[in-house]
C-alpha positions as CSV (number, residue, x, y, z in Angstrom):
1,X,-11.6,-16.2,13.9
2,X,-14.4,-16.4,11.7
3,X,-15.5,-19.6,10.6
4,X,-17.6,-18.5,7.4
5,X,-16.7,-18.5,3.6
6,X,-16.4,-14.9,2.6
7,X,-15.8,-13.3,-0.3
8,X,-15.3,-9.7,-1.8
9,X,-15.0,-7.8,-4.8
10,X,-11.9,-5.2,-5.1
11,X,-13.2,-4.3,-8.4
12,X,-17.0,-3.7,-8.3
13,X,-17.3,-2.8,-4.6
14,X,-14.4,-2.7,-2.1
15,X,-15.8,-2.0,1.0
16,X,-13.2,1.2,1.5
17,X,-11.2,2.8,-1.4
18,X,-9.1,5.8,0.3
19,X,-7.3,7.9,-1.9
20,X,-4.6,10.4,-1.5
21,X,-2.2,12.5,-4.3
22,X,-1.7,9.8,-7.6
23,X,-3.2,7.3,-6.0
24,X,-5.4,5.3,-4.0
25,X,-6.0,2.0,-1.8
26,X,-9.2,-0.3,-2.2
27,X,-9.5,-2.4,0.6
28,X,-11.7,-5.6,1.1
29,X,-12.4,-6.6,5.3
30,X,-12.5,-10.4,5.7
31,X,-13.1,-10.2,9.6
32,X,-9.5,-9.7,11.2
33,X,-8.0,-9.6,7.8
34,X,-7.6,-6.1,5.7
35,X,-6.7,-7.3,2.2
36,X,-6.2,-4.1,0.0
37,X,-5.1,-3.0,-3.6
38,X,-2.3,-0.1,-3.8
39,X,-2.8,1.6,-7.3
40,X,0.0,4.4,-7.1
41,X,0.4,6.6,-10.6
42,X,3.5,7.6,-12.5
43,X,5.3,10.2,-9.9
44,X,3.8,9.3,-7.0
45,X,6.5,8.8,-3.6
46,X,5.3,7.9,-0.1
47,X,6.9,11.1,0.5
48,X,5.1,13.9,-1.8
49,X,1.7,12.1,-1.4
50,X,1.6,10.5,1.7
51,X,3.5,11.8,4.4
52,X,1.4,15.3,4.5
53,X,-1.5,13.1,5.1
54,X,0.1,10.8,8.3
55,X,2.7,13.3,9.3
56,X,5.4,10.9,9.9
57,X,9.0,10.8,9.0
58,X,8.8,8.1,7.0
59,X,6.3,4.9,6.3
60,X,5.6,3.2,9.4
61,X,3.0,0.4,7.9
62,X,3.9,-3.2,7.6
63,X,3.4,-4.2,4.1
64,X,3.1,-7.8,2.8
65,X,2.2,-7.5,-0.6
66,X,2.5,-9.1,-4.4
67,X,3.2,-6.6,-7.2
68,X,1.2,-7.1,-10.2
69,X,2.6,-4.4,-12.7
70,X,4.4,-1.5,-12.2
71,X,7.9,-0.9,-10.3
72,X,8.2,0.4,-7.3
73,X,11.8,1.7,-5.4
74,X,11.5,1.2,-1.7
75,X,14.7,2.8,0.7
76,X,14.7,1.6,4.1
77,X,15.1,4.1,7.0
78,X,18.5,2.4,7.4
79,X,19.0,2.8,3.7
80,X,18.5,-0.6,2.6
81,X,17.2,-0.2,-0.8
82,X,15.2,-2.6,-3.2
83,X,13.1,-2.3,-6.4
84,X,10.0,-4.6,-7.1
85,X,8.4,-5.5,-9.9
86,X,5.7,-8.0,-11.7
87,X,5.4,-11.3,-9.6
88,X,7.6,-10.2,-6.9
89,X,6.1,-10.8,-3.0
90,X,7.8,-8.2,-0.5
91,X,7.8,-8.0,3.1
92,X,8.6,-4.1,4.0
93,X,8.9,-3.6,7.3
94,X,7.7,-0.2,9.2
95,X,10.5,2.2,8.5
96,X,10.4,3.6,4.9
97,X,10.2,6.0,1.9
98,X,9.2,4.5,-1.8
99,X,8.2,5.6,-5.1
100,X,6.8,4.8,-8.4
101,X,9.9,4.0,-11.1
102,X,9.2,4.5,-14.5
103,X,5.7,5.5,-16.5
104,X,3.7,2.4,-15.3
105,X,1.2,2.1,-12.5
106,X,1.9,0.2,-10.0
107,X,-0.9,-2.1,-8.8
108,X,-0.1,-4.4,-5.6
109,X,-1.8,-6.6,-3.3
110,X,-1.0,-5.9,0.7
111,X,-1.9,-8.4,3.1
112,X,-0.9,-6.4,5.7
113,X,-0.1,-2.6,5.8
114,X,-3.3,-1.1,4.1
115,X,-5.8,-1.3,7.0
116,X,-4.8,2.3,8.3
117,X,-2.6,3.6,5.1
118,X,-2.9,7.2,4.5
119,X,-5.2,8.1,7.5
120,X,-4.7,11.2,8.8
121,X,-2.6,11.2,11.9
122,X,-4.8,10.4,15.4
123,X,-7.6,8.6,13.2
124,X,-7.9,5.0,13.7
């Protein structure tokens, strides 16, 4: 593990910022930690704007995150369903399908699932 102070800006240069259909991920790499922001735009779904890009059945990244605005309806492969919202922290294990509820952004913080989001399938 690193042993420095580090620091990085999501707003005025994230050191990635991958984008796919109504939306996009910024992320900032603190040494073995990806910290990235999800900004996902009224009528976006995992499965319209995503999957085409991975190729998977459903979601299969591990997402830690914070909402900050915005709601967002995840269903479980299993079909455990949830909504989050403002101040909520999530885990969502591998294994889903969400999408944007309402006419709001959402913007959310992942500590964990963002490192390879929305790569196409075989990239790394």
């Amino acid at each position: 593990m690193d042993t420095r102070m580090q620091k990085k800006s999501l707003d005025s240069s994230p050191d990635e910022t991958r984008t796919f259909e109504k939306g996009k991920v910024e992320l900032a790499n603190l040494g073995d930690v990806t910290i990235g922001r999800g900004i996902l735009e009224p009528g976006w779904s995992w499965e319209k704007c995503v999957k085409p890009i991975v190729k998977t059945n459903s979601c299969q990244a591990p997402h830690t995150q914070y909402v900050v605005s915005g709601r967002i309806k995840v269903v479980m492969d299993d079909g455990t369903e949830e909504e989050f919202g403002p101040g909520d922290a999530a885990v969502i294990p591998p294994g889903h399908n969400a999408w944007v509820v309402g006419n709001e952004p959402v913007v959310a913080v992942d500590f964990t699932g963002l490192k390879d989001y929305a790569k196409k399938s075989g990239s790394s």
